[in-house]
C-alpha positions, -999 to 999 in steps of 0.1 A, spaced: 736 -574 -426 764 -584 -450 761 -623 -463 792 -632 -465 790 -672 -469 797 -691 -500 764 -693 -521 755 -730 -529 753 -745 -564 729 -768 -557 699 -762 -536 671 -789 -530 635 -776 -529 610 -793 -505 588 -804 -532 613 -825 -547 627 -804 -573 668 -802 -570 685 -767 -585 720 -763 -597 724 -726 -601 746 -723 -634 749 -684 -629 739 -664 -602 727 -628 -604 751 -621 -579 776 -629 -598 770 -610 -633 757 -577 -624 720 -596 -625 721 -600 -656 710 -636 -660 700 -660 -635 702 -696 -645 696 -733 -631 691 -770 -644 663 -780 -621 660 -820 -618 617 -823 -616 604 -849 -598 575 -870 -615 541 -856 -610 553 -823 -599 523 -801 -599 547 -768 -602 542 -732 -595 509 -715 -597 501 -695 -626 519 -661 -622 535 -636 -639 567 -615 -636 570 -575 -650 602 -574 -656 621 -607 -662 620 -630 -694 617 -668 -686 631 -690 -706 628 -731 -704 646 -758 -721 635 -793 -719 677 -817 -715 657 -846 -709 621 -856 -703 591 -837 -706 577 -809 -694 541 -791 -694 542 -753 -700 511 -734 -704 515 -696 -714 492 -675 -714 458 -698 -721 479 -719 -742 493 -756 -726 524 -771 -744 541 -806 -738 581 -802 -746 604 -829 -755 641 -829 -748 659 -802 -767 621 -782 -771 623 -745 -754 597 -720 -748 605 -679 -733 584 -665 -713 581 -623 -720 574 -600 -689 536 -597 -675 525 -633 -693 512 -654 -667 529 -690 -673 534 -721 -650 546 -757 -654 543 -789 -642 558 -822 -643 529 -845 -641 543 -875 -661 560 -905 -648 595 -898 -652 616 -868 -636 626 -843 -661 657 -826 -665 655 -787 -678 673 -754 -677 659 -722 -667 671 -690 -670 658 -653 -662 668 -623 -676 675 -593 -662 680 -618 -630 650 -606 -607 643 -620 -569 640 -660 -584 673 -668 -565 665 -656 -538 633 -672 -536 648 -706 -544 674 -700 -513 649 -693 -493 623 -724 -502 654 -748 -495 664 -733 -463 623 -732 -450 618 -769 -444 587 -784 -455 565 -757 -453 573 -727 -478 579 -698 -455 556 -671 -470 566 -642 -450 601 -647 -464 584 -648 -497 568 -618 -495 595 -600 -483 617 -607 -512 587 -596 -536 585 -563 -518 623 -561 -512 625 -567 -552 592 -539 -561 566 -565 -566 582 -580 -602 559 -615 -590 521 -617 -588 500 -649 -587 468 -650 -617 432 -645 -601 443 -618 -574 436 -588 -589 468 -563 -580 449 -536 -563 445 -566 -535 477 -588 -541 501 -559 -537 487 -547 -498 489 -584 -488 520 -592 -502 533 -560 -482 513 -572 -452 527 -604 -446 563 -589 -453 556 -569 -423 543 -591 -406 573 -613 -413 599 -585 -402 577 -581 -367 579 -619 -365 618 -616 -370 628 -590 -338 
């Protein structure tokens, strides 16, 4: 199936969070995929995960944001960045009392985009089998921390199936 319609530039995520896509993957032979994502205050953020081929980067334009890599938490200030390598489990969080304004990017651009797409167009709930279905479309680059692989990878390819029965 080809997708042929425009791509938006600005996407708004059910938990509050609103993404303007700077570059798209699409566009630059996915090399880089990057957004300025407006946070909402008290955002508790992804869960800790990990990515084994893309390099996260995150710049703090205005407010502050928490960023814990690895075991390590870190509170960044406007203009602070932190990257992310490949296979270091990371997450943040906007739990202070005032939205914060950063840019993300990820290089080489992995299934992130398409993820984002797909939280803004599933509603309130996140739809999972969509999820997982990019991650196994992609190779597996994502895994949550505290599932070991040997059991993550079946059920991520599970519910992608799952998802694909759902979809005839």
């Amino acid at each position: 199936m080809s997708d042929a319609r425009p791509l938006a530039s600005v996407l708004r995520l059910p938990t509050g969070e609103t993404v303007t896509i700077r570059a798209s993957g699409r566009d630059n032979g996915g090399a880089r995929f990057e957004v300025d994502a407006l946070l909402p205050p008290r955002l508790s953020g992804p869960p800790r995960h990990r990515h084994l081929a893309q390099t996260e980067t995150f710049t703090v334009l205005e407010g502050r944001l928490r960023v814990v890599v690895g075991r390590n938490a870190r509170e960044l200030g406007a203009g602070d960045t932190v990257t992310v390598p490949p296979h270091v489990v990371h997450a943040f969080s906007n739990p202070f009392d005032e939205a914060a304004r950063v840019r993300m990017s990820e290089t080489p651009a992995g299934p992130l985009e398409e993820q984002f797409r797909a939280l803004a167009a599933g509603g309130r709930m996140p739809p999972l089998g969509e999820l997982a279905a990019i991650n196994v479309r992609h190779g597996l680059p994502f895994a949550l921390q505290g599932i070991p692989d040997l059991l993550q990878r079946p059920a991520w390819r599970l519910l992608a199936r799952l998802h694909s029965y759902r979809g005839r």
